[in-house]
C-alpha positions as CSV (number, residue, x, y, z in Angstrom):
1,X,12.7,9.6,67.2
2,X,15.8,8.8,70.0
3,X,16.1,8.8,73.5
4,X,15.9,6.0,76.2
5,X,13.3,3.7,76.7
6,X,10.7,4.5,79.3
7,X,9.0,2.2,81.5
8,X,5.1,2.9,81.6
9,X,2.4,2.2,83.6
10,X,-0.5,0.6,81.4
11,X,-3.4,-1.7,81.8
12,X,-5.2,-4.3,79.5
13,X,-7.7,-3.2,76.9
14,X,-8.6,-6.6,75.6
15,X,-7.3,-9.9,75.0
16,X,-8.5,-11.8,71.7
17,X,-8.3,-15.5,70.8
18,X,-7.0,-15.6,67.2
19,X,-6.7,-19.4,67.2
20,X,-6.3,-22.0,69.7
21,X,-2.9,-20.6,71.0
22,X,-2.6,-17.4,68.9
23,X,-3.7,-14.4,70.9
24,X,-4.1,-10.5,70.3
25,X,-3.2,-8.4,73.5
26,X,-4.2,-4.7,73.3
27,X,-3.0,-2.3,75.5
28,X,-3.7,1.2,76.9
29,X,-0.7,2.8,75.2
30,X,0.1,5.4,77.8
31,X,1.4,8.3,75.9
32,X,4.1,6.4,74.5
33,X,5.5,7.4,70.9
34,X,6.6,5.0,68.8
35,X,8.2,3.9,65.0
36,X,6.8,1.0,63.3
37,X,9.0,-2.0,63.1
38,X,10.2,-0.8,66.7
39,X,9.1,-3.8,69.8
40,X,8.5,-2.8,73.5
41,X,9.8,-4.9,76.5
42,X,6.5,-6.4,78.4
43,X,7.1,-7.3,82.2
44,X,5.6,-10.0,83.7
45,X,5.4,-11.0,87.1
46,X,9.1,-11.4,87.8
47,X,11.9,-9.5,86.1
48,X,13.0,-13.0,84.6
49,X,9.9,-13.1,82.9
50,X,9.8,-10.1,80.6
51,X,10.1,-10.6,77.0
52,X,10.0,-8.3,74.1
53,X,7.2,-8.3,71.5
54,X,6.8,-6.0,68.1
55,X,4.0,-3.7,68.0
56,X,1.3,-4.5,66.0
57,X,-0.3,-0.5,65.8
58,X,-0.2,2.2,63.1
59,X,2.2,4.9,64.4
60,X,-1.6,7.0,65.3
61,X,-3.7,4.1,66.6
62,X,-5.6,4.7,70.2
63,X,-3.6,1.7,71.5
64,X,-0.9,-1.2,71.8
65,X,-1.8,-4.1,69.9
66,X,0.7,-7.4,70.5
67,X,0.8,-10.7,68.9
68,X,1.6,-13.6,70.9
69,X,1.4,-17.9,70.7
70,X,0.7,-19.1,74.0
71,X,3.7,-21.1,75.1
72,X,2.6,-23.4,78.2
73,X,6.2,-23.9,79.0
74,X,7.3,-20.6,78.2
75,X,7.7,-17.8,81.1
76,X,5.2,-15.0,80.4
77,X,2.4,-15.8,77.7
78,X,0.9,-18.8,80.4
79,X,1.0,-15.7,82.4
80,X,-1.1,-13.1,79.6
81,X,-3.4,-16.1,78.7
82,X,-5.1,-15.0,82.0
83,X,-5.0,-11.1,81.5
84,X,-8.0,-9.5,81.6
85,X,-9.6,-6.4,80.3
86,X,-8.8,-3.9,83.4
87,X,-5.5,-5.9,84.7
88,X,-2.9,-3.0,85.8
89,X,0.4,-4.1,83.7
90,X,3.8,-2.3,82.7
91,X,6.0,-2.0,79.5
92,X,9.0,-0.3,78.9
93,X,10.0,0.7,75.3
94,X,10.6,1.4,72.5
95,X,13.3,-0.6,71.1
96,X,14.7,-1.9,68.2
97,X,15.6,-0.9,64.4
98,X,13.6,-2.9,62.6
99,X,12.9,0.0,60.3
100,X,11.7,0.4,56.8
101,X,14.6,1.8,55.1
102,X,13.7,2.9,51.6
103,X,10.2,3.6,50.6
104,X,11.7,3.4,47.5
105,X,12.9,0.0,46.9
106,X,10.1,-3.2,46.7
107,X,9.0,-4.3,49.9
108,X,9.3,-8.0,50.6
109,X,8.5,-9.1,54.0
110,X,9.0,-12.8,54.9
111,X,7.5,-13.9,58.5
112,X,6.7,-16.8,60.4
113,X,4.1,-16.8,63.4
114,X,3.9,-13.8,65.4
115,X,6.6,-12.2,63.1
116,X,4.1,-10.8,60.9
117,X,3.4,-8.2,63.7
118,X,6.0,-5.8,62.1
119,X,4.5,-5.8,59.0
120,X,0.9,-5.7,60.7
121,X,2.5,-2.5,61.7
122,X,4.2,-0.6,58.9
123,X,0.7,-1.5,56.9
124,X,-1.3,0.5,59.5
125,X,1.2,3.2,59.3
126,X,2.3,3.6,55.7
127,X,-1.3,3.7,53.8
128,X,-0.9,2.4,50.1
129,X,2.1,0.7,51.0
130,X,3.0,-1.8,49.0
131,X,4.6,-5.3,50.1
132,X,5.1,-8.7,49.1
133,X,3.8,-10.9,51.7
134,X,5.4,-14.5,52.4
135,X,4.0,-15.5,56.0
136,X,4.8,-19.0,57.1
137,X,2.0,-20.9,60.2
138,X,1.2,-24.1,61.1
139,X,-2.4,-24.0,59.9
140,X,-4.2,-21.7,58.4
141,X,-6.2,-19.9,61.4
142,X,-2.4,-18.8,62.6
143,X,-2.6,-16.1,59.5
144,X,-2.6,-13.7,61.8
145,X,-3.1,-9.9,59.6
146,X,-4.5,-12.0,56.7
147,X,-7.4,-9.7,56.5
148,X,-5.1,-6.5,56.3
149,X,-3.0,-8.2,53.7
150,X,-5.3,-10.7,51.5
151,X,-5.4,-7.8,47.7
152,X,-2.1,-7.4,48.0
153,X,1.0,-9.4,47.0
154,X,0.3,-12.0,49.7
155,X,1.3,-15.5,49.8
156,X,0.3,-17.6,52.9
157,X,2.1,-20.9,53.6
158,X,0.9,-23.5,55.5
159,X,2.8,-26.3,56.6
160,X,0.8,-28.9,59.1
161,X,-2.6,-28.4,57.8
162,X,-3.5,-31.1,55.0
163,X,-6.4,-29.6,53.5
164,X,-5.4,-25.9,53.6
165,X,-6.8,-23.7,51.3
166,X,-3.1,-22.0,50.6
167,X,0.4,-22.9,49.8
168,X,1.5,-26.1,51.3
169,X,4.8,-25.9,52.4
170,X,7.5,-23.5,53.8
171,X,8.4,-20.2,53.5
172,X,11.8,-21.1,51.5
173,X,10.1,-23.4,49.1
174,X,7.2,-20.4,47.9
175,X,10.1,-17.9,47.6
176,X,11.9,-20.4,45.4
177,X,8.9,-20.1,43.0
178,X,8.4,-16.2,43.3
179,X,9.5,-13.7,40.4
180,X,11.1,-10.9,42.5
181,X,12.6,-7.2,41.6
182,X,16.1,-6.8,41.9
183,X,15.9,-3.6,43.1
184,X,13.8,-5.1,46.3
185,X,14.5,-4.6,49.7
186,X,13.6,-7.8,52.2
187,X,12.7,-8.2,55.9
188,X,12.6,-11.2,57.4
189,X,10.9,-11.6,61.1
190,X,10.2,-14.6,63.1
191,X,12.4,-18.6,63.8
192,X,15.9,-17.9,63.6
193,X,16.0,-20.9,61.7
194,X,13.8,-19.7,59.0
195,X,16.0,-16.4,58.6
196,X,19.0,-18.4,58.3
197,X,17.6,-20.5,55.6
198,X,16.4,-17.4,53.5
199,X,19.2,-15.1,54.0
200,X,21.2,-17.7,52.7
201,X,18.8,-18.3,49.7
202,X,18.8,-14.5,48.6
203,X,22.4,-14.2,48.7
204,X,22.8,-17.2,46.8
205,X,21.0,-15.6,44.2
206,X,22.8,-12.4,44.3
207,X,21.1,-10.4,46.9
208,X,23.8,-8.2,48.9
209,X,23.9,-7.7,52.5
210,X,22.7,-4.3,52.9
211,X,19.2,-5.2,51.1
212,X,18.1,-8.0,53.9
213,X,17.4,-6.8,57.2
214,X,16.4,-9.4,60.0
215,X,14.4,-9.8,63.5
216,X,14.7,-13.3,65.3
217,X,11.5,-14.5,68.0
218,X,12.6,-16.6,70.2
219,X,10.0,-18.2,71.8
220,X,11.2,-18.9,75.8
């Protein structure tokens, strides 16, 4: 699939509560063809406050699905807090490369927050496709995808919720204790800080360049 990005006309399908500042945002998907892993750029109600968000849809679903944490400081999600079903709104899209590469190689997708959209998104698309999951959150109602994922490889890791029913710590620390393939191929998605930390882990352990591949969220 090539070719520019398009801006499209849309409007709001439905907006779901996921957890007290986690939200689901479905839009009308207005014809527009797509790649999962790719993101669309979202405009809000001033050019300055557009930001770019990874699709959460099967390459074939009716419409956009986006993950978003409601950022009271931040410049667009106070603004699609108040969205509602029927609200005229614009994208323009797709971008991005954040690709599955080899169907051949083991999956491993590490995310944090809202970066377990992409992943959301090559499960929808790819059926039987099989990853291991390591998704870092605050507490354990920000496992957003945790019913898509739950018999598979999944490992959830919670870091500020004391009597979690899953891991208790960081991303880094579960992959520490993981048994991976050699052969595998990883994608990591959310804090910069996070991705940082774990591509210097993997190579540490021997993991070349060309097998990690990488998407930062920035939340501003």
């Amino acid at each position: 699939m090539s070719g520019n990005p398009i801006r499209y006309d849309s409007k709001v399908i439905a907006l779901n509560a996921l957890s007290d500042r986690g939200y689901e945002l479905v839009l009308d998907r207005a014809g527009m063809p797509f790649q999962a892993g790719k993101e669309i750029m979202l405009h809000g109600a001033e050019p300055t406050d557009d930001r770019q968000y990874s699709i959460a849809s099967g390459e074939q679903d009716e419409h956009l699905h986006l993950l978003f944490r409601h950022i009271p400081e931040g410049a667009l999600t106070p603004q699609l807090v108040n969205w509602k079903a029927g609200n005229a709104c614009a994208f323009t899209g797709p971008f991005g490369s954040f690709l599955l590469r080899d169907f051949l190689a083991p999956i491993v997708f590490i995310a944090t927050g809202t970066g377990i959209a992409p992943a959301v998104s090559f499960a929808k698309t790819y059926e039987g496709l099989e990853m291991t999951i390591l998704h870092g959150v605050r507490v354990d109602d920000d496992l957003m995808g945790r019913a898509l994922f739950e018999n598979g490889d999944y490992h959830p890791c919670v870091t500020q919720q004391e009597d979690t029913a899953f891991f208790k710590g960081r991303v880094t620390a579960k992959l520490q204790e993981l048994t991976l393939p050699d052969d595998a191929h990883y994608y990591l998605c959310g804090a910069n800080d996070m991705i940082l930390e774990v591509r210097g882990l993997l190579k540490g352990s021997g993991v070349g360049d060309d097998c990690i591949f990488s998407e930062a969220y920035y939340f501003w």
